[in-house]
C-alpha positions in Angstrom: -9.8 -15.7 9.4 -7.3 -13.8 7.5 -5.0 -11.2 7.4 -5.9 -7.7 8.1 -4.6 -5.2 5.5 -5.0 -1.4 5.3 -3.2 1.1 2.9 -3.6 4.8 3.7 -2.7 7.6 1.5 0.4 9.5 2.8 1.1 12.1 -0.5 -0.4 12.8 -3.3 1.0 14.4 -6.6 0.4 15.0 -10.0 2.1 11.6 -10.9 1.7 9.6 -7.9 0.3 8.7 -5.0 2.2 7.6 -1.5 0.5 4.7 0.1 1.6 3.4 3.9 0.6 -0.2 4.1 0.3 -3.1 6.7 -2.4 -3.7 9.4 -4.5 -1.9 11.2 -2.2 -1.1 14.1 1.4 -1.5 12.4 3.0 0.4 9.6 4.8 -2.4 7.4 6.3 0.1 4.8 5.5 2.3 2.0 5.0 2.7 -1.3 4.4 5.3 -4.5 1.8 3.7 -7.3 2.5 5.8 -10.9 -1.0 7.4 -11.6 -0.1 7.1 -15.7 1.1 3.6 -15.6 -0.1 1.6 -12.6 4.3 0.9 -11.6 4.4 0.6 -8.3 7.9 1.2 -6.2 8.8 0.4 -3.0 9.4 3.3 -1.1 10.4 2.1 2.1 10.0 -1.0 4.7 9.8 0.2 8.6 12.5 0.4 10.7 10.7 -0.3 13.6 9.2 -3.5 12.2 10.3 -6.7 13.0 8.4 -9.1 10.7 9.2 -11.5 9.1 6.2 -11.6 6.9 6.2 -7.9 5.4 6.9 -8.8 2.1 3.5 -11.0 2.5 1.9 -7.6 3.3 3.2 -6.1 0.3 2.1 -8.8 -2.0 -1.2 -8.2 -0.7 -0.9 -4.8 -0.8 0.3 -4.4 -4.8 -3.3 -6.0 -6.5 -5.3 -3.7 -4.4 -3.0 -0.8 -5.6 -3.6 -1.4 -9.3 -7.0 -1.4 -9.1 -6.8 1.9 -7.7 -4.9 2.8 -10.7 -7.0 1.0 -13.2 -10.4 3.0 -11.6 -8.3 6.3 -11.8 -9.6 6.7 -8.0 -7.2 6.7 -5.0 -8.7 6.9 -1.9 -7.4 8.0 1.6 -8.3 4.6 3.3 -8.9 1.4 2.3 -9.0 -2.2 4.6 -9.6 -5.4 4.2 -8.7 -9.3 5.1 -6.3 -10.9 2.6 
């Protein structure tokens, strides 16, 4: 069984889009993906979490956001097990 991811958009501009990413239940941290150039930046981690293992979410979450990019489609919800 593996992980369970979700993104969800937070913002969206003309240049980028604000993703909140983690599981279904807990907000791990955020992060803006550069509608031009795929970049992606880390916004911010949560305060409120105490994981250990966020920067596992975030690698999970970064090859999902590119192919957003790469489709030019970036939608409001997205889950599934990494």
């Amino acid at each position: 069984m593996g992980l369970p991811m979700t993104v969800e958009k937070v913002e969206e501009a003309r240049d980028y889009v604000l993703y909140a990413f983690g599981s279904a239940d807990t907000t791990v941290g955020r992060v803006r993906l550069c509608k031009s150039t795929g970049d992606i930046e880390l916004a911010s981690f949560s305060e409120t979490t105490e994981r250990p293992d966020e920067r596992y979410y975030l690698a999970q979450a970064v090859p999902r956001l590119q192919s957003y990019q790469e489709r030019d489609t970036y939608p409001d919800l997205d889950r599934w097990e990494a």
